[in-house]
C-alpha positions in Angstrom: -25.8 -34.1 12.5 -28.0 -35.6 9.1 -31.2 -33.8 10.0 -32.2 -33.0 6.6 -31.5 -33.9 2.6 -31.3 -31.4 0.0 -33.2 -32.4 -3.4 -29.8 -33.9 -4.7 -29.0 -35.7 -1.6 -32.0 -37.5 -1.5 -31.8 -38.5 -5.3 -28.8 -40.1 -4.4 -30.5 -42.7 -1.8 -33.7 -43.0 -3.7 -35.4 -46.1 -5.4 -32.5 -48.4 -4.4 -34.4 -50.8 -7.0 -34.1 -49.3 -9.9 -30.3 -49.6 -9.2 -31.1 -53.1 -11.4 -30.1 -56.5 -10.3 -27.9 -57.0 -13.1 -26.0 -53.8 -12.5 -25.6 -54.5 -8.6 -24.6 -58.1 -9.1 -21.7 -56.4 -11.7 -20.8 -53.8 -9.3 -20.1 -56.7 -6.6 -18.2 -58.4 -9.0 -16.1 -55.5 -9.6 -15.4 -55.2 -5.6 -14.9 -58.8 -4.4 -11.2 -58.8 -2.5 -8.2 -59.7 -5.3 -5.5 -58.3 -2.8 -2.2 -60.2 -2.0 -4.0 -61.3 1.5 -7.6 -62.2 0.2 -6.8 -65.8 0.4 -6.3 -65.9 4.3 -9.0 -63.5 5.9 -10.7 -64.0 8.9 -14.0 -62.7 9.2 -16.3 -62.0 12.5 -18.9 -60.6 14.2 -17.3 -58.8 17.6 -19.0 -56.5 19.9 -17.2 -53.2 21.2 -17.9 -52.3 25.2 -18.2 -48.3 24.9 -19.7 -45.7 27.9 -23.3 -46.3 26.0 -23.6 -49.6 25.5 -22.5 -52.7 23.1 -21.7 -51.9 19.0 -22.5 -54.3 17.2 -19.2 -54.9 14.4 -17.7 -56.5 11.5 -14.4 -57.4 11.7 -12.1 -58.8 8.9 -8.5 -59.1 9.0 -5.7 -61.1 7.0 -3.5 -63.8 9.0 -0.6 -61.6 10.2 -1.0 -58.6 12.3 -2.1 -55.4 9.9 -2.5 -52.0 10.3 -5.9 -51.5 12.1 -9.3 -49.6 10.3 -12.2 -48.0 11.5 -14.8 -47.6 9.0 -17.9 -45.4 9.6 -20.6 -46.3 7.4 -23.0 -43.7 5.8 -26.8 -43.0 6.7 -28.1 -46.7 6.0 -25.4 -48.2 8.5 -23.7 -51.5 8.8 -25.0 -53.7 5.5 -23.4 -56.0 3.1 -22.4 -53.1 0.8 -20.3 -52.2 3.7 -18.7 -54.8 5.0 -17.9 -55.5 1.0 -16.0 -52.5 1.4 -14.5 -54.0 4.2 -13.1 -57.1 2.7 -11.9 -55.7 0.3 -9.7 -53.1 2.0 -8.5 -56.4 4.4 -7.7 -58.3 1.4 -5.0 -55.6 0.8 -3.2 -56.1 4.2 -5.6 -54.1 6.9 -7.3 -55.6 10.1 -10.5 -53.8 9.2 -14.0 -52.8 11.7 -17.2 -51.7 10.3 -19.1 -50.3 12.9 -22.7 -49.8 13.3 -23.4 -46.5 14.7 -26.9 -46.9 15.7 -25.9 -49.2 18.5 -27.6 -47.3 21.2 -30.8 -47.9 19.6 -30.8 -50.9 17.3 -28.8 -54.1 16.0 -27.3 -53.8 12.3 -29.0 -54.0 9.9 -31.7 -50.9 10.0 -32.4 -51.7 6.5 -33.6 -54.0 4.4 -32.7 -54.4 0.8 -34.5 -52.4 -1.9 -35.3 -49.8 1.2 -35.0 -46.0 -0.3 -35.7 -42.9 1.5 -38.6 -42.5 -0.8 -40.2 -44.6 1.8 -41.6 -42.3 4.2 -41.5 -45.2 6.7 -37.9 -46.0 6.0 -36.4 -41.9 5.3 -37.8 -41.2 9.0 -36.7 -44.4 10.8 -33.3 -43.4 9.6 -33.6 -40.2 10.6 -34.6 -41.0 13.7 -31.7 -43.3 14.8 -29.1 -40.4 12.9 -30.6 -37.8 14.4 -28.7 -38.2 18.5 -25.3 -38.9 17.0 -23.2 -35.8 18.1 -19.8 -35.0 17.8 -19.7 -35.9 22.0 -21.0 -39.6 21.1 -18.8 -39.9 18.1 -16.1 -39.1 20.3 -16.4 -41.2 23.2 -17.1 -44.2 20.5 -13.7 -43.4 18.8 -11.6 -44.0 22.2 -13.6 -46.9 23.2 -13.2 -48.7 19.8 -9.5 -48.2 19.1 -8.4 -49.1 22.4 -10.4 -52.5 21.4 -8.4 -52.7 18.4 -5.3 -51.7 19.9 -6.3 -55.3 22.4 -6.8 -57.7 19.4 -3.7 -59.7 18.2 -4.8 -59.3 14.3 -4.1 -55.5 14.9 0.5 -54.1 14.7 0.5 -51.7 17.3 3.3 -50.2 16.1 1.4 -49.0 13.2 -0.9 -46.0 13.2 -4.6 -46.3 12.3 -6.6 -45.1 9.7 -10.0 -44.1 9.6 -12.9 -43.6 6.4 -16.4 -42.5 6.4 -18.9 -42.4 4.0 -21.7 -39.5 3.9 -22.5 -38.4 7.5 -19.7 -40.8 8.7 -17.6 -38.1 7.1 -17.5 -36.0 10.0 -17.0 -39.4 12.2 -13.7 -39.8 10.5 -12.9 -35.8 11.6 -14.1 -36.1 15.2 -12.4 -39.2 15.8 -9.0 -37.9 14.5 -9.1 -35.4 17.1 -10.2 -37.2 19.7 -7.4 -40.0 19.6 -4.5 -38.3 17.3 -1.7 -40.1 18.9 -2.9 -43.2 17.1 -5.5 -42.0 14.1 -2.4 -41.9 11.2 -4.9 -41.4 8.2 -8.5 -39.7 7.9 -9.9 -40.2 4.7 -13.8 -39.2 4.0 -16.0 -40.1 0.7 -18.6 -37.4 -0.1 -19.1 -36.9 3.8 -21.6 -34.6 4.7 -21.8 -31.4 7.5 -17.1 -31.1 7.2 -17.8 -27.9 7.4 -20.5 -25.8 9.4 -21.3 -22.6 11.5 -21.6 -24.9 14.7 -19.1 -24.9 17.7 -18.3 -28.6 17.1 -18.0 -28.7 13.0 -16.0 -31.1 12.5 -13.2 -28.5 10.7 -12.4 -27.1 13.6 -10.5 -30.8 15.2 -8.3 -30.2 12.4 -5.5 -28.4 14.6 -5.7 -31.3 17.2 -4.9 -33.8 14.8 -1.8 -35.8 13.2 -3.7 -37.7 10.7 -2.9 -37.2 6.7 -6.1 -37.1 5.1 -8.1 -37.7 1.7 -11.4 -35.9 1.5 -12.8 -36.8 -2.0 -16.0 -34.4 -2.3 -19.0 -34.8 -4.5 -19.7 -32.8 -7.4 -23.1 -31.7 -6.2 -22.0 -31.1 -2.3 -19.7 -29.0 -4.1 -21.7 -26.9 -6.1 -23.9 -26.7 -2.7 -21.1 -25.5 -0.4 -18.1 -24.2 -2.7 -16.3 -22.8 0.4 -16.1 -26.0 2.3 -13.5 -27.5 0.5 -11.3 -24.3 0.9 -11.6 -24.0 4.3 -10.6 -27.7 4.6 -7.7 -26.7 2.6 -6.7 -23.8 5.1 -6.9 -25.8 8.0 -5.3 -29.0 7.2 -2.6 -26.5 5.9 -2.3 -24.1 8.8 -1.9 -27.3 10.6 0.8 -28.6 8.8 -0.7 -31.5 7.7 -0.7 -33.2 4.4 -3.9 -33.0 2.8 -5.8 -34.2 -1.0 -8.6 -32.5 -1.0 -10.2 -32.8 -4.7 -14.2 -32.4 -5.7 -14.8 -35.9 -7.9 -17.0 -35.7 -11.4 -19.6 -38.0 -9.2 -22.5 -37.3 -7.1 -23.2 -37.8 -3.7 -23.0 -41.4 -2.7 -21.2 -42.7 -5.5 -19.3 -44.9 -3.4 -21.3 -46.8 -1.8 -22.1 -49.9 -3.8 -25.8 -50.2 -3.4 -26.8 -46.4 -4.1 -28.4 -45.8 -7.7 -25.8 -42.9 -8.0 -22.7 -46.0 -7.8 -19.9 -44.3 -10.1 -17.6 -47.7 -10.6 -14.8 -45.5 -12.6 -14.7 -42.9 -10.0 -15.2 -44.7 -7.1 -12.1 -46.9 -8.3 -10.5 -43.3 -8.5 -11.3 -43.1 -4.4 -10.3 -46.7 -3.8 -6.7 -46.1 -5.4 -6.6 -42.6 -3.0 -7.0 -44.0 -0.4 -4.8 -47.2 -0.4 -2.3 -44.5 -1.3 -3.2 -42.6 1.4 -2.8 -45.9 3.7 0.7 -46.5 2.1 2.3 -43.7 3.1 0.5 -43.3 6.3 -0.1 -46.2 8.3 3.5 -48.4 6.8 5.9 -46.3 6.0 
């Protein structure tokens, strides 16, 4: 699924360092939770029983029961950047798991800070653990972990769920959609990688099977790499009926993730204000 970075991509992970201490600890400051439900979050570490074996997972939610998230996290896997993302999205009224993904073969985190796939050490050890994730595995993940949010009392039933993914947790967010559409309500992806391909399982072609409304903020550079992709996205998501913002961002790939060099604070608060939209109308109205 993430076998290989083009020139771009990989200037978007590298030298994590140079990212600056100053500007990360700004960056977090701009992120901490300020939502009407940030006072009375409850945060844990839970494990998920799936057919392969135990994910490890964050879970924060506010004190009532909330609208339920899965968030996929993007090549370097469950990390504080993430579960920041988290928080934050809790603080605004959602019962909210980060996953790790590379639960088969390791225990978050599979990184350490100031790790950059210049590293040759630390590009094929992340490689390695993306490399068996399929659209099969993502799949029979999906079912496992929202019928374990569907069981916790910090998640409404009544409400759908959304989904969001992050670089190659952008087809995740697809796959899963499919998988469980009677309770998937929203699918939104942030410079995912691999929407569309020529494969059998490319993740465009679960479109028809899903009733998710989605957001699918592309990055400038993906763009100019695959200019199709996003029409295709547009054709499905509209043969399927199914309400779709699908818009390439002035940002490169992996602006919003917190701890990448290529952090884009005014566009990624672009995203962020998409996709609580997107939340709005799907998952509580």
């Amino acid at each position: 699924m993430c076998d290989e970075l083009t020139d771009q991509e990989t200037e978007a992970f590298l030298s994590r360092r140079r990212f600056g201490a100053l500007a990360a600890a700004s960056a977090a400051a701009s992120l901490l939770p300020a939502g009407a439900f940030a006072a009375e979050l409850t945060e844990s570490e839970v494990e998920v029983t799936t057919p392969d074996g135990t994910v490890d997972a964050y879970f924060v939610h506010p004190a009532s029961a909330a609208p339920a998230v899965l968030l996929w996290p993007d090549i370097f896997g469950l990390r504080p950047a993430m579960r920041t993302l988290g928080k934050r999205l809790a603080a605004e009224g959602y019962a909210v798991l980060v996953v790790n993904p590379y639960y088969r073969q390791a225990k978050a985190p599979v990184v350490a800070e100031g790790d950059s796939l210049k590293d040759p050490t630390v590009r094929d050890k992340v490689f390695g653990l993306a490399g068996p994730l399929t659209a099969e595995t993502t799949r029979r993940d999906a079912k496992a972990i929202i019928a374990w949010l569907d069981a916790q009392a910090a998640v409404d039933k009544a409400r759908g769920i959304g989904t969001q993914g992050y670089c190659m947790g952008g087809p995740m967010v697809l796959w899963s959609a499919a998988e469980v559409p009677n309770r998937i309500a929203a699918a939104a992806t942030f410079h995912g990688g691999g929407l569309v391909t020529d494969e059998a399982d490319s993740p465009h072609l679960g479109i028809p099977k899903m009733k998710a409304q989605a957001l699918i903020a592309v990055a400038k550079n993906d763009d100019e790499r695959e200019p199709e992709a996003k029409n295709v996205l547009k054709q499905a998501f509209a043969k399927a009926a199914l309400p779709a913002e699908i818009e390439v961002y002035e940002a490169m790939h992996g602006w919003c993730a917190l701890d990448f060099p290529v952090y884009d604070e005014a566009q990624a608060t672009k995203a962020w204000s998409r996709l609580l939209a997107l939340y709005d109308k799907a998952l509580r109205a």
